[in-house]
Legacy VTK file of the C-alpha trace (Angstrom):
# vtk DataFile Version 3.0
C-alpha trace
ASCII
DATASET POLYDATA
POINTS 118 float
4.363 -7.537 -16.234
6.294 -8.843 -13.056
6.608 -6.526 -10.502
9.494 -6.804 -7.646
9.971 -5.533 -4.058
14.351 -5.708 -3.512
15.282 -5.343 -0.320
19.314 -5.273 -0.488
22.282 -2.709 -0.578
23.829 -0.762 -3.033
27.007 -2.316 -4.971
28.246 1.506 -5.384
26.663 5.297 -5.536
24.621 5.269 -8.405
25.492 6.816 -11.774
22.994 9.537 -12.389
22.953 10.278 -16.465
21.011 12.818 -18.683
19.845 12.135 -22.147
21.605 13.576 -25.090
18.344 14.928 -26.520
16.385 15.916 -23.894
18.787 16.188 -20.778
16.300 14.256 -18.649
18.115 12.506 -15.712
17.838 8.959 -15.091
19.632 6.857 -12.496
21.135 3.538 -13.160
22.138 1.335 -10.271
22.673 -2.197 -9.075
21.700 -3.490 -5.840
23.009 -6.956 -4.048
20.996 -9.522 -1.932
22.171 -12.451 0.135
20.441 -15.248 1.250
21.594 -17.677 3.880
20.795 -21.419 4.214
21.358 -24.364 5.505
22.950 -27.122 3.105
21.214 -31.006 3.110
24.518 -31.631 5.916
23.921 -28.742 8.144
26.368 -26.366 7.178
25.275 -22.796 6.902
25.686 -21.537 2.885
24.782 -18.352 1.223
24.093 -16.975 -2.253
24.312 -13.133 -3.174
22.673 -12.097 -5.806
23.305 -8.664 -8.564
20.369 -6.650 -9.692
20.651 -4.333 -12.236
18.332 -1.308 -11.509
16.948 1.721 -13.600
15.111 4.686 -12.744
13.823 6.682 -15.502
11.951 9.218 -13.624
13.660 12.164 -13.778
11.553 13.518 -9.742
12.866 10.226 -8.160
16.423 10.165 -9.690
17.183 13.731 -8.880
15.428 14.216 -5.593
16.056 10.947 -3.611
18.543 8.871 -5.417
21.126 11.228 -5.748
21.302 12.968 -3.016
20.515 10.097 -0.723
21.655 6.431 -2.123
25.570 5.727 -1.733
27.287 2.827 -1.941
26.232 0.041 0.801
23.409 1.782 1.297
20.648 -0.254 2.296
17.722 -0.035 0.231
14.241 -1.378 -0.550
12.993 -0.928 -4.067
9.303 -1.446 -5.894
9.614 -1.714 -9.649
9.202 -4.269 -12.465
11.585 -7.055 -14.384
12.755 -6.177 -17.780
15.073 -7.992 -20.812
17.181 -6.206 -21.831
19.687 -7.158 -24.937
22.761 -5.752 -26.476
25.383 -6.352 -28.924
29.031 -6.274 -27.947
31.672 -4.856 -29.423
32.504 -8.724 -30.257
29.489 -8.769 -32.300
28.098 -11.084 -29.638
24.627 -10.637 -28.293
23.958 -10.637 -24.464
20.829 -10.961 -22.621
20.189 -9.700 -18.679
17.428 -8.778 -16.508
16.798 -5.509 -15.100
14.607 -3.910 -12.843
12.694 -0.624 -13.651
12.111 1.569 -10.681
8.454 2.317 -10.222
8.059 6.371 -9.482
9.101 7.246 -5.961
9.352 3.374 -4.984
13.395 3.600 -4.422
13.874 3.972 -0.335
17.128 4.594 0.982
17.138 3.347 4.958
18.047 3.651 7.850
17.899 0.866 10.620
15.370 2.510 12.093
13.285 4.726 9.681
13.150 4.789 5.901
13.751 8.428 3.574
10.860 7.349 1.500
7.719 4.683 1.944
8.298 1.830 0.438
LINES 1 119
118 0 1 2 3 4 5 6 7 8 9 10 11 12 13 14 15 16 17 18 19 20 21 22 23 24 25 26 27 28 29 30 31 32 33 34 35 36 37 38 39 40 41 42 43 44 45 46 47 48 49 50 51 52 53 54 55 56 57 58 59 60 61 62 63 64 65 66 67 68 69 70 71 72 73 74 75 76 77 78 79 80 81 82 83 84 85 86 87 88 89 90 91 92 93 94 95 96 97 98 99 100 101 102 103 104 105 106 107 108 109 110 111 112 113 114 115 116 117
């Protein structure tokens, strides 16, 4: 298992969804990063990069995600990478990462002081 520490702000508020069966809450999210660089010629370059997020437990999602996380939030996140596959409605199948939120690892911040450890 690969595990992940994302430091990087939320795209927008996360969607917080409940199972048809059991009505347990889960929080889905995604979560960009930039890095900056310098190119081979000097000239400064960055790259941002998406991350799909998921938080199954139900504690986390309800008590600190939700009421907390909003969109360009800044947050640092403890979990591990996933594959995850589907088939579209084209009958084409698509492949992605995601990452799984560890249990009370999501940490909405501040500048100064984080809501949760990290």
């Amino acid at each position: 298992m690969q595990s992940l520490t994302l430091e990087g702000y939320l795209a927008a508020d996360p969607s917080i969804l409940s199972a048809q069966g059991s009505g347990k809450k889960r929080a889905s999210f995604r979560v960009m990063e930039t890095t900056r660089f310098r190119r081979a010629d000097g000239t400064p370059g960055e790259r941002t990069t998406g991350f799909n997020c998921v938080c199954f437990n139900e504690a986390t999602a309800e008590k600190y995600i939700e009421p907390f996380a909003r969109k360009g939030s800044r947050v640092v996140i403890q979990g591990h990478v996933e594959n995850d596959t589907w088939t579209g409605k084209d009958g084409v199948e698509h492949y992605d990462l995601r990452l799984i939120v560890a249990d009370r690892k999501a940490s909405p911040t501040t500048r100064r002081t984080p809501f949760l450890p990290a």
